[in-house]
VOPAGU-2260 file (C-alpha; in pm, 1 decimal, decimal comma):
REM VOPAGU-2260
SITE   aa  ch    i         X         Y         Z
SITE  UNK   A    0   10623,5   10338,7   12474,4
SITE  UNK   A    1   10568,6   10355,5   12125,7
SITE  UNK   A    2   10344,0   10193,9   11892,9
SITE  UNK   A    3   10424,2    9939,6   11591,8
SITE  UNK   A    4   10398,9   10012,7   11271,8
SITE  UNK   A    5   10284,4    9644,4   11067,6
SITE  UNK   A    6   10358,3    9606,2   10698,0
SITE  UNK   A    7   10042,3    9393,2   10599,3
SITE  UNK   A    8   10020,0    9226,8   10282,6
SITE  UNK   A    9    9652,4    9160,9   10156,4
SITE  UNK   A   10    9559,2    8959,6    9804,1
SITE  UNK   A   11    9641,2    9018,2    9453,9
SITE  UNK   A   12    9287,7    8915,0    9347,3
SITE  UNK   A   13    9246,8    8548,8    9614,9
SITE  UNK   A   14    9100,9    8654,2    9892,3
SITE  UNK   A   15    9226,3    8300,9    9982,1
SITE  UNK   A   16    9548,6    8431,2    9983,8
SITE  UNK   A   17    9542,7    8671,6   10307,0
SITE  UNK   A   18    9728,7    8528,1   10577,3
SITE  UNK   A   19    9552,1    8416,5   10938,3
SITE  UNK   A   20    9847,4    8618,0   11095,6
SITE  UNK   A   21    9726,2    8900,0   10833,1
SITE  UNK   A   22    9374,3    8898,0   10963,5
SITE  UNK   A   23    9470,0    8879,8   11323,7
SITE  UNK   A   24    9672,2    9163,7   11299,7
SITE  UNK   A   25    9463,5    9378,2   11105,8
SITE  UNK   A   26    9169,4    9316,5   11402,2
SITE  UNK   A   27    9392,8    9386,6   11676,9
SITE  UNK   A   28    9585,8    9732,1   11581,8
SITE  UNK   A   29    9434,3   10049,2   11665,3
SITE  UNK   A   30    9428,3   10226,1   11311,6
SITE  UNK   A   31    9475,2   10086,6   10958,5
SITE  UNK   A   32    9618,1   10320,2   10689,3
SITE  UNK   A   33    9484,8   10208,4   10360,7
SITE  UNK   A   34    9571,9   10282,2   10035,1
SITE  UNK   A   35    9224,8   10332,6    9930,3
SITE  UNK   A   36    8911,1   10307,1   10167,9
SITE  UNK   A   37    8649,3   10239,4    9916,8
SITE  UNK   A   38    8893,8    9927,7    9813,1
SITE  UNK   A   39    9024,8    9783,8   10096,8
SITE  UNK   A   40    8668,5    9846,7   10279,3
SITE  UNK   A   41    8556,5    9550,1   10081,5
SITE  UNK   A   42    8878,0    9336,8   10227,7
SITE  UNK   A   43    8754,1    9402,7   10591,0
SITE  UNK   A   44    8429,5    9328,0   10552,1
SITE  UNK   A   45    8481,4    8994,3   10387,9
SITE  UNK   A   46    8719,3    8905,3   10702,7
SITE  UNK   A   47    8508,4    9069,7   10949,0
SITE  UNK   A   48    8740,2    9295,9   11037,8
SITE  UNK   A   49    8606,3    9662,6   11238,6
SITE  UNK   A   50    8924,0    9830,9   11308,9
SITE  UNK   A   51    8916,5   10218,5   11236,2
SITE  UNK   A   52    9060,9   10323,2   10852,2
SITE  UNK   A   53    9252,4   10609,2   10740,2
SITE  UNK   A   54    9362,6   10684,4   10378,9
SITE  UNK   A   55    9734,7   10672,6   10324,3
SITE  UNK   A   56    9782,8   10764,1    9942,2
SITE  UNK   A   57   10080,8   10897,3    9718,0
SITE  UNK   A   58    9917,4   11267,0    9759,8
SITE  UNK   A   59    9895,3   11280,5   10130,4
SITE  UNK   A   60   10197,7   11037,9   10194,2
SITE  UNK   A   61   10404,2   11352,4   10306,0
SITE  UNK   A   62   10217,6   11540,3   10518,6
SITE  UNK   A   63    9972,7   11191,2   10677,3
SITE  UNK   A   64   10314,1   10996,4   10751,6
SITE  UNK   A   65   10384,0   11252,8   10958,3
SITE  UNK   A   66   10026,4   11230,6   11126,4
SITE  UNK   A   67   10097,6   10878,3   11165,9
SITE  UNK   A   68   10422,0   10902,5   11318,0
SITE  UNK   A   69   10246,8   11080,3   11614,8
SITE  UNK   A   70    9997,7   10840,0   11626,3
SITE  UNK   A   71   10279,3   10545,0   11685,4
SITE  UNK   A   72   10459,6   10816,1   11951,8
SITE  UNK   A   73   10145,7   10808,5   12144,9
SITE  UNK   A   74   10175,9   10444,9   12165,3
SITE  UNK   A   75    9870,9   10312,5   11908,2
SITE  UNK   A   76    9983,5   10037,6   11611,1
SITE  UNK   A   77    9881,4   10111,4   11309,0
SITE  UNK   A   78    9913,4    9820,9   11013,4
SITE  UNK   A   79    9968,0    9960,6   10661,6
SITE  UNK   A   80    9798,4    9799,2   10354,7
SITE  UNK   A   81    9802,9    9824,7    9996,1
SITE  UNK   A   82    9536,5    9836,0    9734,4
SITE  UNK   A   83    9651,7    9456,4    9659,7
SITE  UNK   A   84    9996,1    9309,5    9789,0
SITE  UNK   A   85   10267,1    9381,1   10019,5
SITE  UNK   A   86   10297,8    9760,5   10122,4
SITE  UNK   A   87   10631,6    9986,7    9991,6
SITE  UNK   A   88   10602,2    9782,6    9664,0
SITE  UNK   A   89   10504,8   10053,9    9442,5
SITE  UNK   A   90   10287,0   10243,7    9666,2
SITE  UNK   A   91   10370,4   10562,5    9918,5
SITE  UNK   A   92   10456,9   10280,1   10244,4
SITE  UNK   A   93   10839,1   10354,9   10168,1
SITE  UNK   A   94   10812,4   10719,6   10296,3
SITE  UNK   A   95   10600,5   10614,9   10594,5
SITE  UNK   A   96   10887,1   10331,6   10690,8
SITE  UNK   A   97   11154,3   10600,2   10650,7
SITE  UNK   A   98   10978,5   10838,4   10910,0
SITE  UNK   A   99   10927,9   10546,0   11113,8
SITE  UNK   A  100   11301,6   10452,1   11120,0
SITE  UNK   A  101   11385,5   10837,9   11209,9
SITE  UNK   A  102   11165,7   10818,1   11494,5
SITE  UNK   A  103   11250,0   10513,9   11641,8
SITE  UNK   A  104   10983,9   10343,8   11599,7
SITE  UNK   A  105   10923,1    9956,5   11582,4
SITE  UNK   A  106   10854,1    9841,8   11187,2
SITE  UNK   A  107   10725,1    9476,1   11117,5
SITE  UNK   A  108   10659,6    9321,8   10785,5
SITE  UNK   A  109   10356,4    9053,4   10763,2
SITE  UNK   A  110   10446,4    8840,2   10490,6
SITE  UNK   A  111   10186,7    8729,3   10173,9
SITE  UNK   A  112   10132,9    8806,8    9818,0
SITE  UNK   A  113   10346,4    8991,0    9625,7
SITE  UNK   A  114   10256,0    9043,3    9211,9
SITE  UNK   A  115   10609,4    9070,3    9133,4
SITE  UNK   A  116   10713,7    8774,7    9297,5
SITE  UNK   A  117   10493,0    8549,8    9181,4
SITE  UNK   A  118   10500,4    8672,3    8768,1
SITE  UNK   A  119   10865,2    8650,7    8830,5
SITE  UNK   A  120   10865,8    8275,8    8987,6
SITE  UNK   A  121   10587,8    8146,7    8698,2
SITE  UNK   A  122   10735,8    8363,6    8392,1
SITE  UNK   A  123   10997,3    8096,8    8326,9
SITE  UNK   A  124   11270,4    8364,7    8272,9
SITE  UNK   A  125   11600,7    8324,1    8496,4
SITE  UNK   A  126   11498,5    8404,6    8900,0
SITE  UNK   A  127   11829,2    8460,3    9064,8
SITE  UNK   A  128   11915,9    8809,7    8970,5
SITE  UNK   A  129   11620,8    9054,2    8874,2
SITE  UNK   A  130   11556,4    9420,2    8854,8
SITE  UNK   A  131   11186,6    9537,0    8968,9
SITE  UNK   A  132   11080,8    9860,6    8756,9
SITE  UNK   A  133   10728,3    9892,4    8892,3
SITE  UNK   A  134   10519,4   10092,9    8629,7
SITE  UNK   A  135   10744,8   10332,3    8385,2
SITE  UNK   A  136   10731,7   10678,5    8458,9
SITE  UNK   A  137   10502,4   10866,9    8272,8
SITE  UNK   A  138   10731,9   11194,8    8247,7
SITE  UNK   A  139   10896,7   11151,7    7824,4
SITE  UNK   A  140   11294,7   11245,7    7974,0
SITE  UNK   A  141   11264,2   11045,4    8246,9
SITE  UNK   A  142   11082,4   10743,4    8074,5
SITE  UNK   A  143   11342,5   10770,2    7772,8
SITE  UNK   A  144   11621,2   10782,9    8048,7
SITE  UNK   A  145   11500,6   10421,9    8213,5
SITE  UNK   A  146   11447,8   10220,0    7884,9
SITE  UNK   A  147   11786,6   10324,8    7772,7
SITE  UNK   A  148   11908,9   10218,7    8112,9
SITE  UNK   A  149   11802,1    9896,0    8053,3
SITE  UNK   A  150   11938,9    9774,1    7710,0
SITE  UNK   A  151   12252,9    9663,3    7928,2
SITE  UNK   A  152   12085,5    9533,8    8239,6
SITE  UNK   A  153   12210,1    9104,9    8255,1
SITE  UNK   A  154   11936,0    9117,6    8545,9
SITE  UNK   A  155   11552,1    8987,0    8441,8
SITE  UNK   A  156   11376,9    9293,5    8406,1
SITE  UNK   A  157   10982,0    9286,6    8589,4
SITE  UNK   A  158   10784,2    9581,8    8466,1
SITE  UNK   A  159   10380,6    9658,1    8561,1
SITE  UNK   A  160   10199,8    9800,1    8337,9
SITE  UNK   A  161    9779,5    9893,8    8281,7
SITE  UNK   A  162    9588,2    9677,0    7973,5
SITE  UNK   A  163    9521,3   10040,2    7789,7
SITE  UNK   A  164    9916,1   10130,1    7780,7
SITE  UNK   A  165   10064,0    9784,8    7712,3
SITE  UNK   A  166   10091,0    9785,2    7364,9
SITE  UNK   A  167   10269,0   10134,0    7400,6
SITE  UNK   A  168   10479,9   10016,8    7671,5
SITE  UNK   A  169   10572,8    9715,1    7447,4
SITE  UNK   A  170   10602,2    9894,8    7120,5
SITE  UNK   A  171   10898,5   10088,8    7342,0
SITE  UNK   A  172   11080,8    9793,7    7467,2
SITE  UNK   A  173   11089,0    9636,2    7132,1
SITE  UNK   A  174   11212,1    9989,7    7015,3
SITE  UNK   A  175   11514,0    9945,8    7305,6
SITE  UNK   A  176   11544,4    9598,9    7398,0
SITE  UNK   A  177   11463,8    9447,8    7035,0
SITE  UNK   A  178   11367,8    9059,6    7028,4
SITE  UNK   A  179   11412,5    8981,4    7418,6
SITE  UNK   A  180   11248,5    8667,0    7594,2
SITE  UNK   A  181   10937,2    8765,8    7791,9
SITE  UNK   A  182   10625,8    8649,2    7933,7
SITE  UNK   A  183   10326,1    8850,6    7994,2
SITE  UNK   A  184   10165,6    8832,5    8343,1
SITE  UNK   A  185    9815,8    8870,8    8345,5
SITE  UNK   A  186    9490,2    8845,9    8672,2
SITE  UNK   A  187    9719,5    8719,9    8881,7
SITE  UNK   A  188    9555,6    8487,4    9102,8
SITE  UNK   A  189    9231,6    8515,0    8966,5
SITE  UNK   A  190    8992,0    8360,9    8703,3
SITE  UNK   A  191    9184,6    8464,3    8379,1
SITE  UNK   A  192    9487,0    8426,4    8490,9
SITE  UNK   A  193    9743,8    8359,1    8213,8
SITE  UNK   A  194   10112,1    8354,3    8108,3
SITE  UNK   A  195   10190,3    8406,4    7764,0
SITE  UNK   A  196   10595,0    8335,9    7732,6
SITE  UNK   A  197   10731,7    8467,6    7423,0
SITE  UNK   A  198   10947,3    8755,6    7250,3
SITE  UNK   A  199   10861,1    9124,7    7339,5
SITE  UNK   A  200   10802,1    9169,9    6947,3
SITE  UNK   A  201   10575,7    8859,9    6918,3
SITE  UNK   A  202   10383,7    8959,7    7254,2
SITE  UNK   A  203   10353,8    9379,0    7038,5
SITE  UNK   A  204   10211,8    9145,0    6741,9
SITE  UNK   A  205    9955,3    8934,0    6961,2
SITE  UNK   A  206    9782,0    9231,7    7134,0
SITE  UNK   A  207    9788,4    9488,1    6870,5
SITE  UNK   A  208    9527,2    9182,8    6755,5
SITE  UNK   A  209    9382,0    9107,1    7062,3
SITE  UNK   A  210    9280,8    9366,4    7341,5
SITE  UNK   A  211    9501,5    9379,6    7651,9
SITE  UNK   A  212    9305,7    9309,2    7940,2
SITE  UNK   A  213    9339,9    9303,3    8296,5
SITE  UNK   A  214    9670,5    9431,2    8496,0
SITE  UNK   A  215    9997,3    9291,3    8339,7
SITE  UNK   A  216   10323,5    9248,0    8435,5
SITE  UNK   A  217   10593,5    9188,5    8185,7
SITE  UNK   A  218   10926,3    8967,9    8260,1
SITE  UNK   A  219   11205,3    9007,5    8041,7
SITE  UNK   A  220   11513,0    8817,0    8029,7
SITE  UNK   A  221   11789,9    9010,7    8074,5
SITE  UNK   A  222   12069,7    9054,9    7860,1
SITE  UNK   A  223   12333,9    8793,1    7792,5
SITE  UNK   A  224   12723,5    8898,7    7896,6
SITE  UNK   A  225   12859,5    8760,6    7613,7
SITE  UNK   A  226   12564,9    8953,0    7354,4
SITE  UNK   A  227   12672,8    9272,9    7615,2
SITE  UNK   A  228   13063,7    9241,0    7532,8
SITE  UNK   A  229   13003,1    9148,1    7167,0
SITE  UNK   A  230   12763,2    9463,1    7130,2
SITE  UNK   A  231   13046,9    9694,4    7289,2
SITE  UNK   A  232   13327,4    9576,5    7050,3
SITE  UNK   A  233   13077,7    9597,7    6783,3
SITE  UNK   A  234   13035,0    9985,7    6869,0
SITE  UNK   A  235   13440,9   10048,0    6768,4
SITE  UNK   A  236   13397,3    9845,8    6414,1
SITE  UNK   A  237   13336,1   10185,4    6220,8
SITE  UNK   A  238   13669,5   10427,5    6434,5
SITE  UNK   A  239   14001,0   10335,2    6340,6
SITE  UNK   A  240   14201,7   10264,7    6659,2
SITE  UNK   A  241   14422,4   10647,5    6595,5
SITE  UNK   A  242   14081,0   10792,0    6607,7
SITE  UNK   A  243   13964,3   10575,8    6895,1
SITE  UNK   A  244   14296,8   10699,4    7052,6
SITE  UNK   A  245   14247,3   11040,7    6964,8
SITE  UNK   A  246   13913,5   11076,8    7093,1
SITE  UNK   A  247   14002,8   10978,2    7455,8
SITE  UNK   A  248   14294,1   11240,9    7435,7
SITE  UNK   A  249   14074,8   11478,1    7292,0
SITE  UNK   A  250   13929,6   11497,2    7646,9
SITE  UNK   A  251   14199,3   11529,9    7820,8
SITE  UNK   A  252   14397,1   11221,8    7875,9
SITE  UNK   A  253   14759,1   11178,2    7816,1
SITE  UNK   A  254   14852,9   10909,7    7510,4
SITE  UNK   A  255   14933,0   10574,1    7818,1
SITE  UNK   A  256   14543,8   10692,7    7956,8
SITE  UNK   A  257   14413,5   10677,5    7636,2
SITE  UNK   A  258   14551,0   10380,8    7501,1
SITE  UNK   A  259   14469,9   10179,0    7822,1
SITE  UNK   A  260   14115,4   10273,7    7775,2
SITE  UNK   A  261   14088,3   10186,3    7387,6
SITE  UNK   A  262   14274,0    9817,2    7502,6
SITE  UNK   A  263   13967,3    9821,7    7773,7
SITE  UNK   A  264   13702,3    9914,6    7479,9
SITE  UNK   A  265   13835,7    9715,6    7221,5
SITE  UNK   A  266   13933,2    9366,0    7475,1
SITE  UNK   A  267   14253,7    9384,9    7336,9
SITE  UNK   A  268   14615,7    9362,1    7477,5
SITE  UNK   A  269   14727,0    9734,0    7606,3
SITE  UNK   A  270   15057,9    9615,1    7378,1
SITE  UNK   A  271   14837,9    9586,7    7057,5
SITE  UNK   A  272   14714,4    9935,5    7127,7
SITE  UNK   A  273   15040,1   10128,1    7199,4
SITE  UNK   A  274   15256,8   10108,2    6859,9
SITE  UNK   A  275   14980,1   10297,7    6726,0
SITE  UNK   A  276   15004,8   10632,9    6962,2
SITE  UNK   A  277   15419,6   10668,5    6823,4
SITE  UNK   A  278   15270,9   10881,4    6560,0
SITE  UNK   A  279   14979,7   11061,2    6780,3
């Protein structure tokens, strides 16, 4: 019979916050594949905690999860943890779960802190829809690709981000998203914890004045439906409706396609839109 594989979520910076379920389970599995060993050494110690360690990283996570998976065939549990929160939230545990779903093998999540959760639940920004972005990547294309995605996401937006790249990352979000609510996250659960709510351009302002320190997560309220619809009529101010028209039939579409999709563009009647393609 096959092992388990646990999910175990450790503290954000309390060690108050790990879980008596966390520690139990951490003592009684076989093998624990941790993010770091040098880190989460520290973690077992200060529980008491002797169970073997193995590193499970984003530059083994290939070629280990597949060491792992053998380990659960052979019938051992293994509990995953993170540097700090709950494993397959921006770390390599989402390619270890896959494997383990492929092989039939038993996954269960142990429940505790979560960073994202808990900026999201203090930031004061709207709660019931959001988008979690983890860090941005750091390749230009694909970077440029993401913040663009996000100028028209309604959802609140929860980005991580490093003290010595915040002011970057924020200088590029008030490039994109312009004067959007936020709140900067900052030490979650720890000493210095704070929440600074505010505007992305006011939050640029503060720490190009005052060093950035400690991990941050930023919040941002998403964008408003009716700011969405009134920036997408605002795009066809400057096209005449026969060019408008025109373009759409310039790729291809018949004049009744086209003017459908203008009416669409424009939120106007399909009827307002149609005397003008007699001429077209």
């Amino acid at each position: 019979m096959a092992g388990k594989l646990y999910l175990v979520a450790t503290p954000i910076g309390n060690l108050e916050d790990m879980t008596y379920r966390a520690v139990r389970v951490l003592k009684e599995v076989n093998l624990i594949a941790a993010e770091d060993t040098r880190n989460s050494i520290k973690l077992l110690n200060h529980f008491d905690i002797k169970t073997p360690m193995t590193s499970y990283h984003e530059h083994n996570k290939y070629e280990k999860a597949d060491e792992l998976v053998s380990i659960l065939l052979e019938g051992r549990d293994i509990a995953e943890i993170t540097d700090a929160g709950t494993p397959g939230i921006s770390d390599p545990g989402e390619e270890l779960v896959k494997k383990c779903y492929e092989a039939g093998i038993e996954i269960v999540p142990i429940p505790g802190a979560c960073a994202a959760v808990n900026a999201l639940i203090a930031s004061g920004q709207p709660t019931r829809r959001f988008a979690f972005e983890a860090f941005l990547s750091s390749d230009k294309k694909e970077r440029k690709e993401v913040l663009e995605s996000l100028k028209t996401e309604t959802r609140t937006l929860i980005i991580y981000e490093a003290p010595h790249r915040l002011t970057k990352t924020l200088k590029e979000l008030v490039e994109v998203l312009g004067e959007r609510d936020a709140t900067i996250c900052r030490e979650l659960t720890k000493k210095h914890e704070t929440f600074f709510k505010t505007t992305l351009d006011k939050a640029l302002e503060y720490y190009l004045e005052n060093e950035p320190k400690g991990e941050c997560i930023i919040v941002i309220k998403g964008i408003s439906k009716d700011t969405l619809v009134r920036e997408e009529l605002e795009k066809w101010e400057d096209i005449s409706i026969p060019e408008h028209i025109k373009m759409y039939m310039d790729r291809g579409m018949d004049k009744k396609e086209a003017a459908k999709l203008v009416a669409k563009d424009r939120g106007v009647s399909k009827r307002d839109i149609y005397e003008y393609t007699i001429n077209l």
